[in-house]
Structure formats: structure tokens, C-alpha cells
C-alpha positions in Angstrom: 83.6 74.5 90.6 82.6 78.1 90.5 84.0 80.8 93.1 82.2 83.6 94.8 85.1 85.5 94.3 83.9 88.5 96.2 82.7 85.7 99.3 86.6 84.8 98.8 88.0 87.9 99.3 85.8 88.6 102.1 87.0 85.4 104.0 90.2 86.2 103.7 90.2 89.5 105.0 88.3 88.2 108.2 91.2 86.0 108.5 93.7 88.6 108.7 91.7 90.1 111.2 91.0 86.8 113.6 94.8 86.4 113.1 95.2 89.1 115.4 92.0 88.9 117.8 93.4 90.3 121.2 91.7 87.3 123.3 93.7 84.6 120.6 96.8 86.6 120.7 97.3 88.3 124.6 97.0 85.3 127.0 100.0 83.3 125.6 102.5 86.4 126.1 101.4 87.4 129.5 104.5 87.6 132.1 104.7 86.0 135.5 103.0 87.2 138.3 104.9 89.9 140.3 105.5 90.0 143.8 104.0 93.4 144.1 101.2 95.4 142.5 100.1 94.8 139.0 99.4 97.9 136.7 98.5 97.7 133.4 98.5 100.8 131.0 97.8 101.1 127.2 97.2 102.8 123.9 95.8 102.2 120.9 92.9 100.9 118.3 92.7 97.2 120.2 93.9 98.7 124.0 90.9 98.0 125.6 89.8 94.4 123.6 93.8 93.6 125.1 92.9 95.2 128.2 89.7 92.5 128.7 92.0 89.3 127.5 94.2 90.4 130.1 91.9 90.0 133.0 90.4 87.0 131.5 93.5 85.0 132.1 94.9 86.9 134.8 95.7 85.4 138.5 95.9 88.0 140.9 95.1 91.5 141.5 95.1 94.0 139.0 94.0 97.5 137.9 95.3 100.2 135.7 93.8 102.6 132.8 94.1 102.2 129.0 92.8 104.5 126.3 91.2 103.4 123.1 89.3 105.7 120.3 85.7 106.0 120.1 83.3 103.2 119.6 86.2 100.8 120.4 85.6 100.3 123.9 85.3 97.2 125.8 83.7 96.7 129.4 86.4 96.0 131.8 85.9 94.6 135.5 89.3 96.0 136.9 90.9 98.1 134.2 89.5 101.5 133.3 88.9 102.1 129.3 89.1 106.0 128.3 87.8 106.9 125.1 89.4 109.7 122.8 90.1 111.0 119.8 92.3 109.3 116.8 93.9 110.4 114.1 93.9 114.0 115.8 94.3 114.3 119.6 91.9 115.8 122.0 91.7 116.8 125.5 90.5 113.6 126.8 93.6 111.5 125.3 95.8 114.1 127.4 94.0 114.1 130.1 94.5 110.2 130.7 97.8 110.0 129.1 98.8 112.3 132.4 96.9 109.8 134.6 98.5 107.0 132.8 101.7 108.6 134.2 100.5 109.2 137.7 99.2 105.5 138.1 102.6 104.1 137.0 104.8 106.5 139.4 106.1 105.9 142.7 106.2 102.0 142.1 108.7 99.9 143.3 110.9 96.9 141.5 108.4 94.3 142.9 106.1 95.9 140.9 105.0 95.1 137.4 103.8 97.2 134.6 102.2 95.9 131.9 101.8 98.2 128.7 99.6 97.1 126.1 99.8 98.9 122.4 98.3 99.0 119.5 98.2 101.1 116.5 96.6 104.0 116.9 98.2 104.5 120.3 100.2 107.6 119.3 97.5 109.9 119.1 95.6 108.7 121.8 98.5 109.2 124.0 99.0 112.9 123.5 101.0 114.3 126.9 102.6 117.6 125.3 105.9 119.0 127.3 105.3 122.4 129.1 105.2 125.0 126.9 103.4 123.1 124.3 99.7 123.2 124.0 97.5 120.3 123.2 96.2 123.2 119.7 99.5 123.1 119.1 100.1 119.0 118.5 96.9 119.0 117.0 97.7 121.3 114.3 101.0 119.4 113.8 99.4 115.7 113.2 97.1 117.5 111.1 99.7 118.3 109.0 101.1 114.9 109.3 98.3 113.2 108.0 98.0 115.5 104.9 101.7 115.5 103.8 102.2 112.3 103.0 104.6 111.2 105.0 105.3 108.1 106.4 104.5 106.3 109.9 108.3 106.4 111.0 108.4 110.3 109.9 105.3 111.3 111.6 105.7 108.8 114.9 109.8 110.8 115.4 108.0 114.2 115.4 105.4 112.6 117.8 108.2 111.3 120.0 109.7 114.2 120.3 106.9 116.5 121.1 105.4 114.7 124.3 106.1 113.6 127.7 105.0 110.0 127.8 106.1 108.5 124.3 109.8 107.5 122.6 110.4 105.4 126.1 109.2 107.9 128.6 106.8 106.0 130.0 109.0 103.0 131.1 111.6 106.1 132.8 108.1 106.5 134.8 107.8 103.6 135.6 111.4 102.6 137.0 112.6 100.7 139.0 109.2 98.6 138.7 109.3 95.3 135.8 107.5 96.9 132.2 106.5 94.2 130.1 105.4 95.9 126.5 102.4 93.4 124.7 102.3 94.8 121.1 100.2 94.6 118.3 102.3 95.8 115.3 100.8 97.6 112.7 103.8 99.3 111.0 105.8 97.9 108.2 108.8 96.6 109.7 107.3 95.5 113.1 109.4 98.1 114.9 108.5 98.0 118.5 110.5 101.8 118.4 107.4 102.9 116.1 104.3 101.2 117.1 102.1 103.8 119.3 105.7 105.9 119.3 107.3 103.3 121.8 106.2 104.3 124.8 108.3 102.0 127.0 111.0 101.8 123.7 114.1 103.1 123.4 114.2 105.5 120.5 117.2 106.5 117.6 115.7 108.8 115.9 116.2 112.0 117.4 115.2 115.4 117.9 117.1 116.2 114.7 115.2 114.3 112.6 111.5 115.4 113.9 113.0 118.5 112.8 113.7 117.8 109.4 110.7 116.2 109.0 108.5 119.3 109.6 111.0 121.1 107.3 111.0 118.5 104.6 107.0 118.5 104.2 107.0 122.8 104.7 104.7 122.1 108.0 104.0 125.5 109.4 106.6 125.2 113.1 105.0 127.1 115.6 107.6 129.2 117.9 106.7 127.0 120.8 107.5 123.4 119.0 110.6 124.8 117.6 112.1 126.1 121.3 111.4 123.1 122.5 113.1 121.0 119.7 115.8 123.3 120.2 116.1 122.3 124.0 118.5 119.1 124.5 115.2 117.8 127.3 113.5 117.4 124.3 115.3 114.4 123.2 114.1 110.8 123.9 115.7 107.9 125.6 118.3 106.2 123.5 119.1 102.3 122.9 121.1 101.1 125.8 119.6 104.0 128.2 120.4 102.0 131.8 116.7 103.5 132.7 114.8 100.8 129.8 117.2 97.9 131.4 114.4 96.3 133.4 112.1 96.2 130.2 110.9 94.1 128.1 109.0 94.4 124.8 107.1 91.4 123.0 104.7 91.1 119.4 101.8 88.8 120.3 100.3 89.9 116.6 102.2 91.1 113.2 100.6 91.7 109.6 102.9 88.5 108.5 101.2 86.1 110.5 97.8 88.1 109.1 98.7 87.8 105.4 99.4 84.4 106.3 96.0 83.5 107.4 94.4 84.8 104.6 96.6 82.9 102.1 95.4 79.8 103.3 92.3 80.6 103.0 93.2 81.3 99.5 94.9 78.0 99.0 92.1 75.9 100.5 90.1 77.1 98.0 92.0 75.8 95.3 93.9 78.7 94.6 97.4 79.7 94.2 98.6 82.8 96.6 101.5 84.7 97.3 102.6 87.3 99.7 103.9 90.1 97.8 105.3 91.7 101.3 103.5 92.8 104.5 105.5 96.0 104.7 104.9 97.8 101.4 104.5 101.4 101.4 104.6 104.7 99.6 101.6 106.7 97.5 98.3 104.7 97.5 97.8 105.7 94.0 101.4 104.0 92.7 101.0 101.3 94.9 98.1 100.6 92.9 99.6 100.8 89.8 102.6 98.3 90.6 100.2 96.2 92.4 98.3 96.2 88.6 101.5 95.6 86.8 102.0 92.4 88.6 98.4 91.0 88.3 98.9 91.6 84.5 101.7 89.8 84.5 100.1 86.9 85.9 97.3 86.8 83.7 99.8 87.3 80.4 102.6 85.3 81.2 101.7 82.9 84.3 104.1 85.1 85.9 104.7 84.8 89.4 102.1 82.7 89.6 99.5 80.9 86.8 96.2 81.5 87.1 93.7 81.7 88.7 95.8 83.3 91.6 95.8 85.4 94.8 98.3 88.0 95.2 98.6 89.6 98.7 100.0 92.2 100.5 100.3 94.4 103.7 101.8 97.0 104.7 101.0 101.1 105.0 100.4 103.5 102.3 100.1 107.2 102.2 98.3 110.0 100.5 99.2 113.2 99.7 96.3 115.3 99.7 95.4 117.8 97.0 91.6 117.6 96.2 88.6 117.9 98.0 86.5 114.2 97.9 86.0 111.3 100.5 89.0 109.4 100.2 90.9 107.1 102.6 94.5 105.2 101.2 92.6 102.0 100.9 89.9 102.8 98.4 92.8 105.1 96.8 94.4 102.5 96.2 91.9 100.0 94.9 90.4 103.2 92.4 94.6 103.3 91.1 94.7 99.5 90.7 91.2 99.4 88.7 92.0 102.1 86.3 95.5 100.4 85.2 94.3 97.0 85.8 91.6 98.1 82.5 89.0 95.6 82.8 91.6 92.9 81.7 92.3 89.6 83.6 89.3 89.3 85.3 90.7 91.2 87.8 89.1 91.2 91.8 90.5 92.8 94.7 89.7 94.1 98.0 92.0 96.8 99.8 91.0 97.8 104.1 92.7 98.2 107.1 92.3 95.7 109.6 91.1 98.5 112.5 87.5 99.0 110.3 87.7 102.4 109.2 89.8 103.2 105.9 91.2 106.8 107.1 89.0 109.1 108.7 85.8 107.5 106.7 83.5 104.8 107.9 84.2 101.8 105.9 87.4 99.8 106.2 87.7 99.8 102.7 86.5 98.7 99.4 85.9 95.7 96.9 87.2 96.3 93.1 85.2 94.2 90.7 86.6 93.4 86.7 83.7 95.7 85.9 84.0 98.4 88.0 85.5 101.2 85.0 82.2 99.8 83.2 79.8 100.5 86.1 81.3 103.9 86.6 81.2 105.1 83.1 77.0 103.8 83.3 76.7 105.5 86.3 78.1 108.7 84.6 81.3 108.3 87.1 84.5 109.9 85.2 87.1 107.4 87.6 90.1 109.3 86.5 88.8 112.8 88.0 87.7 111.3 91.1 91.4 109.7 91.7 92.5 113.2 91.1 90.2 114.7 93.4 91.1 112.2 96.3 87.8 110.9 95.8 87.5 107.4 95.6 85.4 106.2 98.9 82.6 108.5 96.8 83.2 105.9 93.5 83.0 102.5 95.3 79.7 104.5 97.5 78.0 105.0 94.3 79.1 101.2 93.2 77.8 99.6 96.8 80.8 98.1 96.7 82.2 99.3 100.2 83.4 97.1 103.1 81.7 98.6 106.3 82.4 96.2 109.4 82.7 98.6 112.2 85.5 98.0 114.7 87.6 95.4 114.7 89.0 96.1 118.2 92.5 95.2 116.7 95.4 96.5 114.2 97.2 94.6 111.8 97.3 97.6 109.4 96.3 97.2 105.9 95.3 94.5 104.1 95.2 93.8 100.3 94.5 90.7 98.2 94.0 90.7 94.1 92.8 87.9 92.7 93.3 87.3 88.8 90.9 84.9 86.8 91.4 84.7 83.4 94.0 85.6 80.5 93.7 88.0 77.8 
């Protein structure tokens, strides 16, 4: 029996995604009923798709204010939805990140507030301290995103630059109940990290955000480096007596993701393996590894014989030097096809689980055993656009992006290779 390979990969990828639908994966984790109010707050890619599952299984009153980014609203009946601005901040993330703050204050330990994150969250929450303006934060994550760091290194300079994140926003909330509903999409599942822990305590400390502006050479305006140099700066720590009355729960992970989609593998016929749902580092070496192991299973049956699925998650980074369309997903999929050569009748697809590969409009790409062969007709020199941080313009040209649109969720990235033949 013949395989739409490309159908296959696909599939699985929708898998990943239903894996962590908001409306499968909210209702089981919702808390008791409080005697008091109920308020729920939020942040992030899937806030308001959450948000709606919420009320849908709800029994009682409730209201409250969650912020999602553009285009991934979701009508609510009780709970307002604020739209902003992700992977930079703008005024209308700040704006209800303060009102966020205001709903939650004054409340009582009756009371019950239920946070609801989701990657994505840490931008949209942008509350800079005094003296900080919302140019300056902005100019900051811009850096971030550039650099090449990590979600742990950019998410402790986030922490430490605002007024609601790192665990402030369950000291805001005290003495009422907080009851954190996450949707992890950072390797590691680190509650600490996800949206910058707003009701989490935090170890990282001002310290480290520090040397994390110093280690990439990020320009420190005078204002971000007083404040860093002020001990307020500094974030609730673990075993903070203010985050006693909290509690913090994953109702979706990229394991349980990657698992979906290797079944879907395996029913149809084919052997898979998870390579690791928390793999980071340079798209572009990622890639390579990732191409080294496919080989190795078309040459020597090793890890697995073919033909066979190899999958993994997890969040890579790019380091921006050129000038073309990029996004880590199709950077790493353009790295993977130029040292996978054309051998092993090698497929793959690479895209985050939110819909949109980096700032672009596809949620990533599909790379075909053909592809160096297409790009070469199509007078496409692959190894200049990988230099030039231009690979969303190489699978364009190829038709062979995945655009889906929101998901209205945020498992983080998803990758699956499958290898056909032997050489």
C-alpha cells in the first residue's frame, strides 16, 4: 500500500495540535467553585479559546479579562478578550495588563482567581515598572528575538522588567485562591517560564536578566539598568509566603502532542520515535543533527528501520544576520534538506503549533526528497538563501508552505521526518 506521505505528515501535525485544543484540555482541570467571586485573567496565543472552555463548563458566576494576539480572538459571553500585539508589545497589551491588575485587587480569600496562560503570554502582558517606558521594553524584546537567545534567557529579562509577571500577579491577587491553567509551550514545561509565570514563583533573578543583555551586547538603556540595579526590581522567590495560596496546573504539554502524532504515524504502518519534545538551539544545526539521524536510519536501520517517523518538539532559535523572510521553522527544514542531499527519500514537515512560523504567515513548511532539485530548476541557489535567513522565500517559490491560520493554542514547535528508502 502506497502513502501520501505529505497527507501523513499533515495528519500528524493536526494531531499535535487537537492534542492541545483548549475546549479538550480546560474543563477537566477546572477548580471547585469558590465561595466568593470568580475572576479569571489570562495571557497568551490560546487565552481567549481557554477563556470560552471556561465558561462552557462553568457553574456560577464569573467575569474577568484575558488578552490574546490579533486574529486569535474568541467571542466570550462573560469574559472580556483584548487583542494586542505579539512578539513585540504595544500599548494595548499594557493597557489591559494594568486592568488585569486592577480586576484582581482588593479580593478577598473567598475569592478565586483563575489565570489562564499560554505561550505568547509574555509579550502580551507588558506592565513596565515606573520609570520604564513601554519604547523602552519594546526595543529590548526586539533585541531578544534577534540575538538568539533562548526562551528561559529572554522570559528572566521579561520578568524582571514588568510589574505583573515572575509571580506578581498572584502578590495581587492575595489573600484570594489563584489557580494557574497552563498550556506549556517551552522545553521543559516550566510553569516558572511559560508567559514569564505570572502567578509563579521565580529563581532567576535580577542578576541574571542582567547578564543576559550583557551576554548578547543588547544596547541597556539608562532607565532598564537603574531599575535592575534597584533590589524592587527583583521577583518573588520559591517559598515566598505571598504564592502559598496558589496553585499551578498543565492541562496541555508538547509530550502528550508528539505523542498524538506518533500514533498517527504508527496506525499507518509506520515506525516512529520521539527524538525529545524539548530540543533547542540554532534552527540551522538543529537541522543538520536532525539530518544526521534520518541518514542513519536509512543506511543502517539505525534507530529505527525503515520506512520510519522521527519526531520531535521543542524551541529553536535564530540568530539573525541577513535580510530574507525567515521564521525557525522553515530554517530549519531549508538546514535539514540541504544535508539530508536528496538521499533517503527523505520527507518532513517543521511548524509551530500557534499557526504562524515567527513573525510570517505560515506555520511552517513541508520538505519534499526533491526539494534541492526543484530549487536548482527554479534557479533557487538554497545555500545563499539559508545564509540570508531566507528560507520561508524558498518553500514560497516551492508551494510547499503550511498556512492554517490560528490555531488558538500553543504546544510550540512541531517536527516530524519521515525516511522511505535506503541508499
Amino acid at each position: 500500500m502506497s502513502i501520501d506521505y505529505r497527507r501523513l505528515l499533515l495528519d500528524m501535525f493536526q494531531a499535535a495540535v487537537n492534542a492541545a485544543a483548549p475546549a479538550l484540555c480546560v474543563p477537566a482541570h477546572l477548580p471547585p467553585r469558590p465561595k466568593g467571586r470568580t475572576v479569571v485573567v489570562g495571557a497568551g496565543k490560546a487565552a481567549a479559546s481557554m477563556a470560552a472552555a471556561v465558561e462552557a463548563h462553568w457553574n456560577g458566576p464569573i467575569e474577568g479579562l484575558v488578552v490574546t494576539r490579533y486574529g486569535h480572538g474568541v467571542p466570550c459571553k462573560h469574559i472580556e478578550v483584548v487583542e494586542a500585539s505579539h512578539p513585540v508589545p504595544d500599548e494595548a497589551g499594557s493597557k489591559a495588563a494594568r486592568r488585569i491588575l486592577d480586576k484582581i485587587s482588593g479580593l478577598t480569600a473567598d475569592d478565586l482567581v483563575l489565570v489562564l496562560i499560554s505561550g505568547g503570554g509574555s509579550a502580551l502582558l507588558a506592565l513596565p515598572p515606573d520609570g520604564i517606558t513601554l519604547a523602552d521594553k519594546q526595543a529590548i524584546n526586539r533585541a531578544l528575538l534577534k540575538c538568539g537567545a533562548h526562551i528561559a534567557e529572554m522570559n528572566a529579562v521579561r520578568k524582571h522588567l514588568s510589574t505583573i509577571k515572575g509571580g506578581r500577579l498572584a502578590v495581587a491577587a492575595a489573600p484570594a485562591q489563584v489557580v494557574t491553567l497552563a498550556i506549556s509551550d517551552v522545553p521543559g514545561d516550566d510553569i516558572s517560564v511559560i508567559a514569564s509565570g505570572p502567578a509563579a514563583p521565580d529563581a532567576s533573578t535580577r542578576t541574571d536578566a542582567l547578564a543576559v543583555l550583557t551576554k548578547y551586547g543588547i544596547a541597556i538603556p539608562a532607565s532598564v539598568a537603574k531599575h535592575l540595579d534597584n533590589a524592587v526590581s527583583e521577583t518573588p522567590k520559591p517559598g515566598d509566603p505571598r504564592l502559598a495560596n496558589v496553585a499551578n496546573i498543565l492541562v496541555a504539554t508538547p509530550q502528550k502532542s508528539l505523542e498524538a502524532a506518533a500514533k498517527v504515524a504508527r496506525d499507518a504502518g509506520l515506525a516512529a520515535m520521539i527524538l525529545g519534545n524539548a530540543i533547542e538551539g540554532e534552527a540551522r544545526d538543529v537541522g543538520i543533527v536532525h539530518a544526521g539521524i534520518a541518514r542513519q536510519c536509512g543506511d543502517w536501520g539505525q534507530p529505527l528501520e525503515i520506512p520510519c517517523v522521527l519526531i520531535s518538539g521543542g524551541e529553536t532559535t535564530v540568530t539573525v544576520r541577513g535580510k530574507g523572510r525567515g521564521g525557525r521553522n522553515a530554517e530549519f527544514l531549508l538546514s535539514l534538506g540541504i544535508a539530508a542531499d536528496g538521499r533517503n527519500g527523505i520527507w518532513a514537515l517543521a511548524a509551530d503549533t500557534d499557526g504562524f512560523d515567527g513573525g510570517e504567515n505560515n506555520a511552517g513548511a513541508i520538505l519534499t526528497p526533491d526539494m534541492r532539485l526543484r530549487a536548482k530548476h527554479a534557479d533557487i541557489d538554497v545555500k545563499a538563501r539559508l545564509a540570508d535567513n531566507d528560507a520561508y522565500s524558498v518553500f514560497a517559490a516551492l508551494n510547499d508552505l503550511v498556512v492554517i491560520g490560528p490555531t488558538l493554542t500553543n504546544v510550540n514547535d512541531f517536527r516530524a521526518i519521515v525516511v522511505t528508502k535506503r541508499n
